[in-house]
Each structure stands twice: as C-alpha cells, then as structure tokens.
N, C-alpha and C positions, 0 to 999 in steps of 0.2 A: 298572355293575359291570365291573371289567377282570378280565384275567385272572391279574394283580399279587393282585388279592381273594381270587380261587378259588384261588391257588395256597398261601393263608397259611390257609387254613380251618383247619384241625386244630390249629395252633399256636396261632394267636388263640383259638380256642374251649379249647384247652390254659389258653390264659392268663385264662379268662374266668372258666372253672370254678376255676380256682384264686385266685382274686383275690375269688371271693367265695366261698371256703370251701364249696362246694357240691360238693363232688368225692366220688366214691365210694370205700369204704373201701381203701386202700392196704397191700402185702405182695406176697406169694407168690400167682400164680393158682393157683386151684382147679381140683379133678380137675374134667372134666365127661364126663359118662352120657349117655346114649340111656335118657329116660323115657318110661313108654307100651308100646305094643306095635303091630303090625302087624296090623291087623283082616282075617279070611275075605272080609268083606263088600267090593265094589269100593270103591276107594280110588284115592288118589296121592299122590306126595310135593313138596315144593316147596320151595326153596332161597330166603333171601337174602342178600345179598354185596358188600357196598361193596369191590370191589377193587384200591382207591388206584390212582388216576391216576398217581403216580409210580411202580408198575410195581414196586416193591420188589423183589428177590428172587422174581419172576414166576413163577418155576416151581414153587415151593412152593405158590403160592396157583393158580395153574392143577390143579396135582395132587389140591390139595383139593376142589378142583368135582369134577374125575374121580372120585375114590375114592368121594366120597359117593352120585354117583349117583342122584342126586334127577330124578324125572323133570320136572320144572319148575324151572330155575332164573332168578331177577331178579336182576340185576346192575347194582350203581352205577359210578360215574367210571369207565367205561369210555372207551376211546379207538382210535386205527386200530390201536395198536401191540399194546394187548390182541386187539383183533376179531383180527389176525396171530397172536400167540401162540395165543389158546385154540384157534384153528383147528388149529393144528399139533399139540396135547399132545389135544384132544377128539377129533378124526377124526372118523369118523362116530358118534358116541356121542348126538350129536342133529340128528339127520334135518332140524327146524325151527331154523332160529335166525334172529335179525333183531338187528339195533346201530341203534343211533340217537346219533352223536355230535354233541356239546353243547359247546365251549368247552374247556378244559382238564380242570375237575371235575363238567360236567354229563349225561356221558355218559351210556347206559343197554345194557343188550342182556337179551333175552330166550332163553333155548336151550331146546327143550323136544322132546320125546318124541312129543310129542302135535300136529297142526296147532292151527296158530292163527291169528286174525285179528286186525288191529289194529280197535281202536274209536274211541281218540281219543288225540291226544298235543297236552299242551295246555302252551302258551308258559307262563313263569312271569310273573305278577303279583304276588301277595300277597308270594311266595320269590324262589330264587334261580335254582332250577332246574326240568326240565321235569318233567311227571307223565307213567306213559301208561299207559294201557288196552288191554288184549286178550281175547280170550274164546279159551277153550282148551277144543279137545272131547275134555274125559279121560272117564275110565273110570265116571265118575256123571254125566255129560251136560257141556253146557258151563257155562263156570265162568269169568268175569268177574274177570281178575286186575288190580290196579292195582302199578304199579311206582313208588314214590318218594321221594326224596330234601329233603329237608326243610329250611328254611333252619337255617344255624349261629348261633351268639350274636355277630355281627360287626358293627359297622355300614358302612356303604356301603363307607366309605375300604377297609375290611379293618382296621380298627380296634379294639382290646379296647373293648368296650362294656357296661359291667353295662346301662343301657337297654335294651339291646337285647335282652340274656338275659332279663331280667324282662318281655321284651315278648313272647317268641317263642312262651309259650302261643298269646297272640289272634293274631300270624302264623300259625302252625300251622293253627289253626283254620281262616282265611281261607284258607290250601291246603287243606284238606282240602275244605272247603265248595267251593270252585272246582271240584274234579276228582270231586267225588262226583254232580256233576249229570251228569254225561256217563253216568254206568254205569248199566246198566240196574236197574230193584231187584227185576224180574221173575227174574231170574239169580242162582242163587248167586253171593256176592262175595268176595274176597279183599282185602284191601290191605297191602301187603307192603314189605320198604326200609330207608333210613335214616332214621329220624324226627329223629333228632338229637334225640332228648327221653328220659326214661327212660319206667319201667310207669306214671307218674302226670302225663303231660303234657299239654298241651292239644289236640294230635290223637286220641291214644289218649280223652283223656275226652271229646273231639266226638264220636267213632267210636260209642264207648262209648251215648252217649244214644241212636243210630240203632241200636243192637240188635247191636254188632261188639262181638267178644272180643278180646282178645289168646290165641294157643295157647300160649307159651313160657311166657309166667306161671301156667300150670293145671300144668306140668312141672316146672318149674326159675322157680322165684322171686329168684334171687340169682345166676347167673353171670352174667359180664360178657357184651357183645359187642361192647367196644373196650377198648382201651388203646394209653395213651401214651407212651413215654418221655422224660422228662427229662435225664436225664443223672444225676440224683441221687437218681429216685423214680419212679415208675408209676404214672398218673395209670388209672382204670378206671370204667366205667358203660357202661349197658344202653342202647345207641342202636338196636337192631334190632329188628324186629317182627314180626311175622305176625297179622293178625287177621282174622276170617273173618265173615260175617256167621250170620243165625238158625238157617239152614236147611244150616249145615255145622256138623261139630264135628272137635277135632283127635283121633286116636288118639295120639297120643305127638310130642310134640318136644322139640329138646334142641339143644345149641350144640356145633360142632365146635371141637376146641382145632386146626386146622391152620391154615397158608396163612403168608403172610408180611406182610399186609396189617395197616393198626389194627384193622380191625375182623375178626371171628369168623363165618364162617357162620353161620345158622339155621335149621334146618331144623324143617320141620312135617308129618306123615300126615295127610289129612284125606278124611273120609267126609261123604256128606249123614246130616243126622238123620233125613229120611223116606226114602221109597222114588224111583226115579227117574223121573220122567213118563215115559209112553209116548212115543217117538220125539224124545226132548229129545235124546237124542247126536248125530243127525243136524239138528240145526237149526244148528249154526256149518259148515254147507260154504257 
C-alpha cells in the first residue's frame, strides 16, 4: 500500500458506491438532535471522529471536538499537523491525550478526561490501517476502548473495485476478529471509529453475534456520518459507530452536524447495566 492509495480513499470509495448504485439517499442534510438523556447514575461520554488527514478547514472540526465535550474522544487520520492544531485550540481541556501516527490516512489519537493506558496497537493485516486498545478508568470503573479504522472498498493499486466492496463484509470481519483477541472480555468493551460500512455490515454483524450493539442506531436510525461531494450531487452514509458490549448500555447518542471534515462526529453516553465491582476503578493504575 503507498501512500498514492491512502490519499485516494474517499474518492475511490466515492466512486465505488456510486458505480454500484449503493449510495445512500441524496438531498438536503437532515436536522440532527441529541436523543436520549443524561442519566443521575455514573456515566461518560465518548466521541468518534475521522478528521480527514487533509486538514480541511481545521479549525471548524477542531472547535467541534471542543464544543462537544465528550469526555472520551477516538480520532481517525490524524497526523503531526492535527496532534499541533488540536493542541493549540484543546489546551488543557484533556489532561490525557496520546497520537499514534500512521502514514498519511492511518493516523489515530486518543484525548481523554480520564487516565488511560495503552493495551495493544495491532499492525494491519486483514485492512489497511492500524487498530488500538486502551482501558480508561472512567466514572463506572475501567472500560476497554477499541479505536478503528476499517479498510475502504479499494483495491491494492487505490483502484475502483466493486470486488472489493463486495469483499469488504469478510475483510471487516478479519479486522474485527484480529483486534478483538487482544481485549480483555473480563472489561467492559467499547469499539468505536470508522468502520467504513453502514448499521448492516460485516463488522457491526461479527460484533453483533459477540453480544456488541451499536448506541447510535437505538437513537437516530437514519442520519448520516459522512458525506461527499461531487460537484454536482452529495454522496451520504452512515460510516461511524459506537458499539458497546453486554454489560454497558448507551443513555442517549446522536450525531454532531459540525466540523469541516467528511465525516460527523458521534457521540454516545454510556452507563454499565449492573452495578460497579467493588475496587474495579482502581484496577487500570
């Protein structure tokens, strides 16, 4: 893979959905809500964020992380020039933060509220890009986040490939399956990111069988968390995720209409469904 590939991802996969009529419905974006509500009970919030390696209009999509607030946010295609910007527009607004850059589009960075430790950041095989793991000691003990990036419908060259689109269920899978061995199942889990697939795709239904939800589809079944433009139309679908495993549930999420990036923030509230162990928040020092 060059970085000639990575840099065509959004176009090419533009052209891929569009060449095989798979494209989500086209118009005017939709208003979007905050569904759900903020539970008494301990809680956090948690962010995810593909936002474009090429920096678009940075300070829009930088301000969007700030406003929202989330005390967890995952962030894709990050790069030195983002880890520079968000540093200067976030100031101290997260005490923790850690980048892990990747190539041009394989970037990542975690910002968070709460300490955290790394678990595993695992080379890509099956994809394109890398996965990673952390355990975060929030406010219902720690919590086993995964951050990832999923491959696009491209083949190797950076090439339009319907093969490829029709293949990228059982890829998905194969990431998922790779990075899911690493995390503990003793921990609450998260898996969070760009899946590059919509609510019906081969990650979300591998997840799915292991007892993961998706939060945003219990909320908002139908807003976007990308779009594209053409020049002559606006290409749009649901590539963002939040899924939580058994023993969490989401209080409310919902999709930010800001930033300047393709894709839309996602955010999620989420509580455990039981009670907290005794001395589990102190187990990630």
């Amino acid at each position: 893979m060059t970085h000639r590939t990575i840099a065509i991802t959004r176009r090419m996969f533009l052209a891929v959905i569009a060449t095989a009529a798979l494209s989500a419905p086209l118009g005017c974006a939709p208003k979007f809500a905050r569904n759900g509500s903020t539970p008494a009970a301990p809680h956090f919030s948690v962010m995810t964020y593909n936002v474009n390696f090429g920096m678009y209009q940075a300070a829009d999509t930088a301000r969007a992380i700030r406003d929202a607030n989330a005390d967890i946010v995952c962030l894709q295609e990050t790069t030195g020039a983002w880890e520079r910007c968000l540093s200067g527009v976030l100031g101290g607004q997260y005490p923790h933060v850690r980048y892990r850059h990747y190539g041009a589009a394989g970037g990542m960075a975690i910002l968070s509220k709460h300490p955290f430790r790394e678990v595993a950041y695992t080379d890509p095989h099956a994809g394109w890009f890398p996965s990673w793991v952390v355990e975060v000691r929030t406010p219902i003990g720690p919590v086993q986040i995964c951050n990832v990036h999923l491959r696009a419908a491209l083949s190797e060259n950076g090439d339009v490939s319907i093969w490829q689109y029709l293949k990228n269920p059982i890829t998905h899978r194969l990431e998922m399956a790779e990075v899911y061995g690493v995390m503990n199942a003793s921990r609450p889990r998260l898996v969070v990111g760009d899946f590059n697939e919509d609510d019906y795709g081969g990650a979300i239904a591998w997840l799915g069988d292991r007892g993961f939800r998706d939060a945003l589809s219990q909320f908002d079944r139908s807003s976007e968390t990308w779009r594209w433009s053409s020049g002559f139309m606006t290409f749009r679908d649901r590539l963002d995720h939040i899924l939580y495993s058994s023993d969490l549930e989401p209080a409310s999420a919902w999709v930010i209409d800001e930033g300047k990036s393709d894709h839309l923030p996602v955010v999620a509230i989420i509580r455990r469904t039981q009670p907290i162990p005794t001395g589990a928040k102190d187990q990630t020092q």
